[in-house]
C-alpha positions in Angstrom: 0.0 0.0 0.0 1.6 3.3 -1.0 1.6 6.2 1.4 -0.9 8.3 1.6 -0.4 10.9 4.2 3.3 12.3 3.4 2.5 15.4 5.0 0.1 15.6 7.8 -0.5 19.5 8.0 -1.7 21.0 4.5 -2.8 24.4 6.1 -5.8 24.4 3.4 -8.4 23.8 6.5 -7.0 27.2 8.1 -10.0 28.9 6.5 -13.0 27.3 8.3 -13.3 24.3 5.0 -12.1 21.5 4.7 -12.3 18.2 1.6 -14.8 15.5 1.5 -13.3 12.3 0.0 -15.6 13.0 -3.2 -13.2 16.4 -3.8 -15.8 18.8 -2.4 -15.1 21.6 -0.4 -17.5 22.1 3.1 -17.5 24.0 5.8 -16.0 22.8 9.0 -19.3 23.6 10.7 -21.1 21.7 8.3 -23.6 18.6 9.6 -21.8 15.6 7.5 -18.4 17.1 9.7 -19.9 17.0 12.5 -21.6 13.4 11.6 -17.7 12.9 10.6 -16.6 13.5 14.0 -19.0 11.8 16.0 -18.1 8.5 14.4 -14.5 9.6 15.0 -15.2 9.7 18.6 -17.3 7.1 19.0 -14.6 5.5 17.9 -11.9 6.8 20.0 -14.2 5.3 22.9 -14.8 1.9 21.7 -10.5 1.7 21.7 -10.6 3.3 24.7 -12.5 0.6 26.3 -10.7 -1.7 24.6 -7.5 -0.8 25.9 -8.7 -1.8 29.7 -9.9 -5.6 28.4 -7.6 -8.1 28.6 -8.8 -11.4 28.0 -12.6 -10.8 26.9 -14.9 -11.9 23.9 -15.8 -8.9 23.7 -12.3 -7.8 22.2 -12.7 -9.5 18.4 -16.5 -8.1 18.6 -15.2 -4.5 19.3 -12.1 -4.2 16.8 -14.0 -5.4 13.9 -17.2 -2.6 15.2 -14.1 0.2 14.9 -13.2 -1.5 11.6 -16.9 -1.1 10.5 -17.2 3.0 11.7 -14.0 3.4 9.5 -16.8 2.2 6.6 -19.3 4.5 7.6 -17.0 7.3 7.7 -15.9 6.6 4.3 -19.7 6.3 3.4 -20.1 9.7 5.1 -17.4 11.1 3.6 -17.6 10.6 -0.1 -21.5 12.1 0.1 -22.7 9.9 -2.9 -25.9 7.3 -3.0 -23.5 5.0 -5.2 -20.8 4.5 -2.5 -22.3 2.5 0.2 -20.6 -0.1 2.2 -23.1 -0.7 5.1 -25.1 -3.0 4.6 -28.3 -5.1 6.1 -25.7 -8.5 6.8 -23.9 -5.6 9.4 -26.7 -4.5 11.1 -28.1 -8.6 11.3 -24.0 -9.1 12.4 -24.8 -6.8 15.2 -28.2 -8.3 16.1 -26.8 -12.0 16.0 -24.1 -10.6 18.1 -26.0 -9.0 20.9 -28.4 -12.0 21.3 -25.4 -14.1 21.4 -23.9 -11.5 24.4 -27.5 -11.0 25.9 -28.0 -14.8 26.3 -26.8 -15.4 29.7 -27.2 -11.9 31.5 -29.9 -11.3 34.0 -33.3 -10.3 33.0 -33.3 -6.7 33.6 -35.9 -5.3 36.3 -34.7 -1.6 36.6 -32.9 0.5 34.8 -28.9 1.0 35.1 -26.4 4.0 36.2 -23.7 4.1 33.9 -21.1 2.8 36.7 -18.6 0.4 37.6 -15.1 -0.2 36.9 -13.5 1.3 34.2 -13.9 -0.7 31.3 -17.9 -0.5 32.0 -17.7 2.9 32.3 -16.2 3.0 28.8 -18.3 1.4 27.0 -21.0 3.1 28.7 -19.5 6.5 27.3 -19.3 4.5 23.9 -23.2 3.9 24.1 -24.0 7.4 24.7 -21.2 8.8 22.0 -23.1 6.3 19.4 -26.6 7.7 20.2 -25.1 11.0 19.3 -23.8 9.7 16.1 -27.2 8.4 15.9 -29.0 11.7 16.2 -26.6 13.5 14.0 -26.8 11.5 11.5 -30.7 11.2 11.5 -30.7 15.2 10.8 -28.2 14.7 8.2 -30.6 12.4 6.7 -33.4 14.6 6.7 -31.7 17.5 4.8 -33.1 16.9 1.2 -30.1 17.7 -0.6 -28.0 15.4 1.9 -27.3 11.5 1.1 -27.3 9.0 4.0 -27.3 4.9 3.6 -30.4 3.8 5.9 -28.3 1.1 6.2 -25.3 3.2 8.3 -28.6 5.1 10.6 -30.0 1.7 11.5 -26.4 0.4 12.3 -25.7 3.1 14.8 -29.0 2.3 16.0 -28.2 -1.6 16.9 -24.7 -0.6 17.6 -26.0 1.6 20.9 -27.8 -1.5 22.1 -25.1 -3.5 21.7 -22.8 -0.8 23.6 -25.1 -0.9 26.4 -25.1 -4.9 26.1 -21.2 -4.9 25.9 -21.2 -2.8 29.1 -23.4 -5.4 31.0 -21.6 -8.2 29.8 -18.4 -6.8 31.0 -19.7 -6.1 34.6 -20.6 -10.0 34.6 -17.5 -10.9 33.1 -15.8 -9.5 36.0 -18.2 -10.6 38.2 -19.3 -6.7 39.1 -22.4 -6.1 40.5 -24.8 -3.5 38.1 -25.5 -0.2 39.6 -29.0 0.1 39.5 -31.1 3.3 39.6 -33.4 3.5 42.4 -36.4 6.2 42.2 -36.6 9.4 44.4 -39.2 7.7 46.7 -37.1 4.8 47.1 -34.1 6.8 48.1 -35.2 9.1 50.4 -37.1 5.7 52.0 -33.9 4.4 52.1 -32.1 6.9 53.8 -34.4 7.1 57.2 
């Protein structure tokens, strides 16, 4: 594979634009930039939590999901209906996937506080990163002059569950107890 990035700075973003991979020019401000970097981080938070596992099944599951928002970005980035790499086996991938996770966790009765150790914590963050990418990306869809694969909205969409999966597996994993929200009235009975 040749190099591609000989020079990292190119100074032609120093104006507020910058280029799509289709050759376009767009404002840094525009929605598909900030769909761009939403991925981007989303990303940075799945390796993120990666980097605290070290022996999980979860690891091969999460390296090929950064693998797959490298597609989407691509997608994002060229801005054409012919490019699309997304596709319905991803999003049934991800559904397989969470089942598979979901199997043998307990049936949940309450909702769940984004706590634990670190690594749940991370993939907690990664959940609520992707439901941002989510949103985004939803009102980049709904611009008329915009082009978005339903495929890559309904795989950000599965991808959040399986986040929040991927953060309940890990708790079990480490044998971690869930932290588990408890209602105003409960509390304050709690607490007498």
């Amino acid at each position: 594979m040749p190099n591609r990035l000989t020079k990292i700075y190119t100074r032609s973003g120093d104006q507020g634009e910058t280029s799509l991979a289709n050759g376009s020019r767009v404002h840094k401000s525009s929605l598909r930039i900030e769909v761009l970097g939403v991925v981007d981080e989303l990303n940075s938070w799945i390796g993120l939590t990666l980097s605290g596992l070290k022996e999980s099944e979860l690891k091969p599951i999460l390296k090929n999901v950064q693998h797959q928002l490298f597609d989407l970005g691509g997608e994002i980035a060229v801005a054409t209906s012919d490019y699309k790499v997304i596709d319905a086996d991803d999003i049934t991938a991800l559904e397989n996937t969470l089942d598979h996770l979901n199997a043998d966790l307990p049936t949940l009765k309450e909702f769940i506080l984004p706590g634990g150790s670190q690594s749940v914590c991370n993939a907690h963050m990664a959940r609520t990163v992707c439901r941002r990418a989510e949103r985004v990306i939803i009102a980049l869809q709904a611009i008329d002059s915009e082009t978005v694969n339903p495929h890559a909205v309904a795989y950000l969409n599965r991808l959040s569950d399986l986040l929040f999966v991927a953060a309940r597996f890990l708790a079990s994993e480490n044998g971690e107890e869930e932290v588990l929200w408890k209602p105003k009235a409960q509390r304050t009975n709690s607490e007498h």
